[in-house]
C-alpha positions as CSV (number, residue, x, y, z in Angstrom):
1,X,42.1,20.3,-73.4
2,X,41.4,17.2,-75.5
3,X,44.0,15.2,-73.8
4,X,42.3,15.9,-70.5
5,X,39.2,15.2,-71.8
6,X,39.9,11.9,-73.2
7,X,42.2,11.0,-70.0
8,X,39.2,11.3,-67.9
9,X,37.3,9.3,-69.6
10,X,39.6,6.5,-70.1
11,X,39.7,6.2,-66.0
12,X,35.9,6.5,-65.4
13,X,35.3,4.0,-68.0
14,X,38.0,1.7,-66.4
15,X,36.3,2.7,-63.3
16,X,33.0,1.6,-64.7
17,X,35.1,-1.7,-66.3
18,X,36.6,-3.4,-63.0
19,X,33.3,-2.0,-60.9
20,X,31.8,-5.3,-58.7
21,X,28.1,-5.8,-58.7
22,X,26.4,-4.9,-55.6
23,X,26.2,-7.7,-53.3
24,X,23.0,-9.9,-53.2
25,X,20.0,-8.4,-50.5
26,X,20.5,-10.4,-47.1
27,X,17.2,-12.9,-47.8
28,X,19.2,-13.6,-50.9
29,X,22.3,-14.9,-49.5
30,X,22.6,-18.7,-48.1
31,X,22.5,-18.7,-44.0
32,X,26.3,-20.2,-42.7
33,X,24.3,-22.4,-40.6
34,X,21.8,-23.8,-42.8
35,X,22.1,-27.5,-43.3
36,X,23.0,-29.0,-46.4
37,X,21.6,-31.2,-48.8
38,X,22.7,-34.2,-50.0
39,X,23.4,-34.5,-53.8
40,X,22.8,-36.9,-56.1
41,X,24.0,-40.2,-54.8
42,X,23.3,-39.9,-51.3
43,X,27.1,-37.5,-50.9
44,X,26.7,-34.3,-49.2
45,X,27.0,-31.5,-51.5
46,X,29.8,-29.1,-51.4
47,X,28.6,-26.2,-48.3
48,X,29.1,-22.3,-49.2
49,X,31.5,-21.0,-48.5
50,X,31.5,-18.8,-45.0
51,X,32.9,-15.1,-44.8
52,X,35.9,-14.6,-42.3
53,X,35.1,-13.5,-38.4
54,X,36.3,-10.2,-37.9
55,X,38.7,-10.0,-35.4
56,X,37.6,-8.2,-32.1
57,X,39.0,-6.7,-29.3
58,X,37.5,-6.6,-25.4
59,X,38.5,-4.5,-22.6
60,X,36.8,-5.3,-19.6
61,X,37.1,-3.2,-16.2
62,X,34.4,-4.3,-14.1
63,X,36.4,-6.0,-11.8
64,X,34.7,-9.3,-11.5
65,X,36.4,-12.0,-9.2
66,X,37.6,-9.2,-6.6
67,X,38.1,-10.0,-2.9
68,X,35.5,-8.3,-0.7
69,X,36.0,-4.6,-0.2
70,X,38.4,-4.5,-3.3
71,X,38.3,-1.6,-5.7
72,X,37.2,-2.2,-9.5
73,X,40.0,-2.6,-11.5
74,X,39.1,1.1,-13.2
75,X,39.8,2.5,-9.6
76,X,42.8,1.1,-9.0
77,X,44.1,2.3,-13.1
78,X,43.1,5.7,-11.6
79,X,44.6,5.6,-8.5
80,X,47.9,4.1,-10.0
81,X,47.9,7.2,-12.7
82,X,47.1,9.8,-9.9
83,X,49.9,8.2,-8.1
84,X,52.3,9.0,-10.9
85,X,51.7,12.4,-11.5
86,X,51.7,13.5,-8.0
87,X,55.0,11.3,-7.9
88,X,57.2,14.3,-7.8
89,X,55.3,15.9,-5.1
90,X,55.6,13.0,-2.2
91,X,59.4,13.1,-3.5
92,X,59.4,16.9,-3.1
93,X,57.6,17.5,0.1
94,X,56.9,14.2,1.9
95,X,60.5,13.2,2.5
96,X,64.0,14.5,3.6
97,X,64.8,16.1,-0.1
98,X,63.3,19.9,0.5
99,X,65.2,20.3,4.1
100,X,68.6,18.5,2.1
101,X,68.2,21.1,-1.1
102,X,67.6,24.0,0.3
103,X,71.1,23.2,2.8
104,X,73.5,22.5,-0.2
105,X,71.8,25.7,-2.0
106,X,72.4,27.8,1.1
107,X,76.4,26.6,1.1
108,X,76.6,27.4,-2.8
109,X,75.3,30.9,-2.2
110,X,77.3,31.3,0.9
111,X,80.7,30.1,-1.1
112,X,79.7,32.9,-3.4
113,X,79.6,30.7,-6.0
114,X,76.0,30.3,-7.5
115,X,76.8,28.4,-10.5
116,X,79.1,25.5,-8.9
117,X,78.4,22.7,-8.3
118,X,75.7,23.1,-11.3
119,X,71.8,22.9,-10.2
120,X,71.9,19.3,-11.3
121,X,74.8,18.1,-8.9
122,X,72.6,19.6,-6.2
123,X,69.4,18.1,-7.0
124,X,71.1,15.0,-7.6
125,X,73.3,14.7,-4.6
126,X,70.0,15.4,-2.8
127,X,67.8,12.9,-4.5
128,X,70.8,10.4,-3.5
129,X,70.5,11.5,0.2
130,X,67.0,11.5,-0.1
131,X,67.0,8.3,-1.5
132,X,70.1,7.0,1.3
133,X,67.5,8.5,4.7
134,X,64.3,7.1,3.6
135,X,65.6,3.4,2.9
136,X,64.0,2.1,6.3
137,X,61.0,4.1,5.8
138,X,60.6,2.4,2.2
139,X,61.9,-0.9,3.2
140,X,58.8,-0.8,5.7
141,X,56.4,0.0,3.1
142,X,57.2,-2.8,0.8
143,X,57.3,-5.4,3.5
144,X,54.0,-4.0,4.7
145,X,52.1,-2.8,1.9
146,X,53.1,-4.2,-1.5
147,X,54.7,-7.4,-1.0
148,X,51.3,-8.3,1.0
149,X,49.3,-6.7,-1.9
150,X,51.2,-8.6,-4.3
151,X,50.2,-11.8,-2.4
152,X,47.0,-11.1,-2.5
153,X,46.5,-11.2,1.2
154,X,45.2,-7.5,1.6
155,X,43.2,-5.7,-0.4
156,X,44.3,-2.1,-2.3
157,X,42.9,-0.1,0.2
158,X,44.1,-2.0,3.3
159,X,47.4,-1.2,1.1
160,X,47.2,1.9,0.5
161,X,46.6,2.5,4.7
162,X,49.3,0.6,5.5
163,X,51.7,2.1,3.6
164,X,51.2,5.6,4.4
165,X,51.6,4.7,8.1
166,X,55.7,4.4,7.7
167,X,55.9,7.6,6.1
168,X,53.6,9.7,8.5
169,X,55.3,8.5,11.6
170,X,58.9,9.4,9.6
171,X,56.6,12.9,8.9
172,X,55.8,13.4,12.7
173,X,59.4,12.8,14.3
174,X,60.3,16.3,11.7
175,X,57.3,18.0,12.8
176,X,57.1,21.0,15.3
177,X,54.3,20.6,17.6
178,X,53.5,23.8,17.5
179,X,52.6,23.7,13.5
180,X,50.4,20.7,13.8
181,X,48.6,22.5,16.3
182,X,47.9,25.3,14.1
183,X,46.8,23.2,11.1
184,X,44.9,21.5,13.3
185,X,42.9,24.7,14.0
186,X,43.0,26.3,11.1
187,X,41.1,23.0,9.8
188,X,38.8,23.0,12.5
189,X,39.9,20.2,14.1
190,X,39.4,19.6,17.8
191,X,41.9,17.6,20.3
192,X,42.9,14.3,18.0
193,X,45.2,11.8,18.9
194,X,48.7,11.6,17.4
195,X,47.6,8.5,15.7
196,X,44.6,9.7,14.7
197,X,46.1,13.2,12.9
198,X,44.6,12.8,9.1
199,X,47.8,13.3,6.5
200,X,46.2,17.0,5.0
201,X,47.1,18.2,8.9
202,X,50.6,16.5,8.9
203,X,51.8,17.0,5.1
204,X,51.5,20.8,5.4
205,X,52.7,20.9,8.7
206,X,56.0,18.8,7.8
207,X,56.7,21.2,5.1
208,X,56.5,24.3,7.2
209,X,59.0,22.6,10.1
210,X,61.1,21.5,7.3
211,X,61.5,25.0,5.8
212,X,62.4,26.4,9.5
213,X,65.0,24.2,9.9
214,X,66.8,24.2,6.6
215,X,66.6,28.0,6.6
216,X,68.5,27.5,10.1
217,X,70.8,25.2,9.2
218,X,71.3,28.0,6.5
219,X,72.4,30.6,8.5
220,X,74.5,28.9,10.4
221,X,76.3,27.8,7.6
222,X,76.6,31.3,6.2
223,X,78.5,33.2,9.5
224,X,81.8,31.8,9.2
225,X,81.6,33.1,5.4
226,X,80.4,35.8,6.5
227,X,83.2,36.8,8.6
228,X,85.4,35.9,6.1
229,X,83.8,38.5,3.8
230,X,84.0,41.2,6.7
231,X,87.7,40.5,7.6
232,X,88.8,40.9,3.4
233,X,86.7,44.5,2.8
234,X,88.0,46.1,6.3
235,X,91.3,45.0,5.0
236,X,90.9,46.3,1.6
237,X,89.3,49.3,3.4
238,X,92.9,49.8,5.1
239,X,94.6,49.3,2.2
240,X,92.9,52.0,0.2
241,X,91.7,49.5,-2.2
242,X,88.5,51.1,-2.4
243,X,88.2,50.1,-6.1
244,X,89.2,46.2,-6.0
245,X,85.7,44.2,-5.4
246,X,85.8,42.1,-2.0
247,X,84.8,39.2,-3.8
248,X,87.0,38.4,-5.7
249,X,89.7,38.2,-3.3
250,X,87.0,36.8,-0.4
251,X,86.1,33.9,-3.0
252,X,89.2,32.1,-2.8
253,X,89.2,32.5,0.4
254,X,86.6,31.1,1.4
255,X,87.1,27.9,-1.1
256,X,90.5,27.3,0.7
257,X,88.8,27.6,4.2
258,X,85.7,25.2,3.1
259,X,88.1,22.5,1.3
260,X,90.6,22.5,4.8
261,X,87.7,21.8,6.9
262,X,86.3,19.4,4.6
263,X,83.1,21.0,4.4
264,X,81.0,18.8,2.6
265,X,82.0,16.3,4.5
266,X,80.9,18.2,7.7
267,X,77.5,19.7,5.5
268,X,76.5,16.2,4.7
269,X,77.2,15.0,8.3
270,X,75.0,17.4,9.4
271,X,72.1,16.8,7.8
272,X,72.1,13.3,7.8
273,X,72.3,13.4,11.6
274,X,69.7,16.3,11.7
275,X,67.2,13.7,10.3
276,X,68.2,11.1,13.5
């Protein structure tokens, strides 16, 4: 307990030993700017010397210097991070990647085979596609939109109109009249122009028509497999192979039949024609 003692005070008392004295009241200390008399001998005597400027760091996001009817630069960070976490979304539902997914998942299921390819050939064999169809549509928004934006010759909003006028008329030719027609009611929306059709009526509507048509491309694809599966249990069934599972002799099958007609080749065909 002694030892503790007498440790403690020897570090307050070096403490109290290398302690600075308080610095001087501000009226005390001599003004950086003051001038300076001359000494003895008519030489200027040596000035104080001046404490460091801090360093300092300004953000600015008001904007100034913008063109007319130009967003503050705070808008446009917002609009740029909005952009990116909806990102997925226009990839998911504003292009040709739900109708080409939900295809190549319908011919994995109707191989029997729900494991191969893996989910991420499919989704990236689809992004590829996706990627493949939409090149005019995204070669007209960068001649149209951000190369002039990048100019400086429109503004971010003249942008931001321009470019989603590419991808709504790539929207409309996939769109079923009939299910514009109905978001067009169901918003309470009276007779509008094709032109004129705001993108909350024509990004639902697209993904409505896109799901009817993949879900028929879909079943078309599954009757010949289909067949194939009826043909190997009425066989079996004649056989008396009541206990042997039709799918594992349909499987093969069905693998031979897809690979002689080269069926991705003809799947792929398909859809990239469906999109024409």
């Amino acid at each position: 307990m002694k030892r503790l003692v007498a440790i403690i005070l020897f570090v307050l008392g070096a403490d109290f030993a290398t302690a600075q004295p308080a610095p001087a009241p501000a009226a005390a200390r001599p003004a950086t700017n003051a001038v300076v008399a001359p000494g003895p001998g008519g030489a200027p005597a040596a000035a104080a010397p001046t404490a460091p400027t801090p360093f300092r760091l300004n953000i600015g996001l008001e904007g100034t210097g913008a063109a007319g009817g130009e967003v503050s630069v705070a808008l446009q960070i917002v609009m740029i991070m909005t952009l990116l976490s909806v990102a997925p979304s226009i990839v998911l539902l504003m292009t040709s990647f739900t109708r080409i997914v939900i295809v190549l998942g319908f011919v994995r299921t109707a191989l029997g085979a729900p494991t191969a390819p893996s989910n991420q050939v499919v989704v990236g064999l689809s992004l590829f596609l996706t990627f493949f169809l939409m090149g005019p549509v995204i070669d007209r928004v960068h001649t149209e939109a951000i190369r002039p934006y990048l100019d400086g010759k429109i503004t971010s909003v003249d942008a931001i109109d321009k470019a989603s006028a590419p991808l709504k008329q790539f929207m409309l030719k996939q769109t079923r009249a009939r299910d514009l027609e109905y978001f067009l009611e169901l918003g309470g929306f009276g007779p509008t122009a094709v032109k004129d059709l705001p993108m909350r009526v024509v990004i639902p509507a697209y993904v409505i028509s896109e799901l009817q048509t993949a879900f028929q491309m879909g079943f078309l694809l599954f009757l010949p497999f289909l067949v194939i599966d009826f043909l190997v249990s009425s066989v079996l069934m004649a056989l008396g192979m009541m206990m042997m599972p039709p799918v594992t002799v349909a499987l093969p099958l069905k693998l031979l039949l897809f690979v002689l007609v080269d069926g991705w080749h003809l799947v792929v065909r398909s859809l990239v024609q469906s999109f024409s």
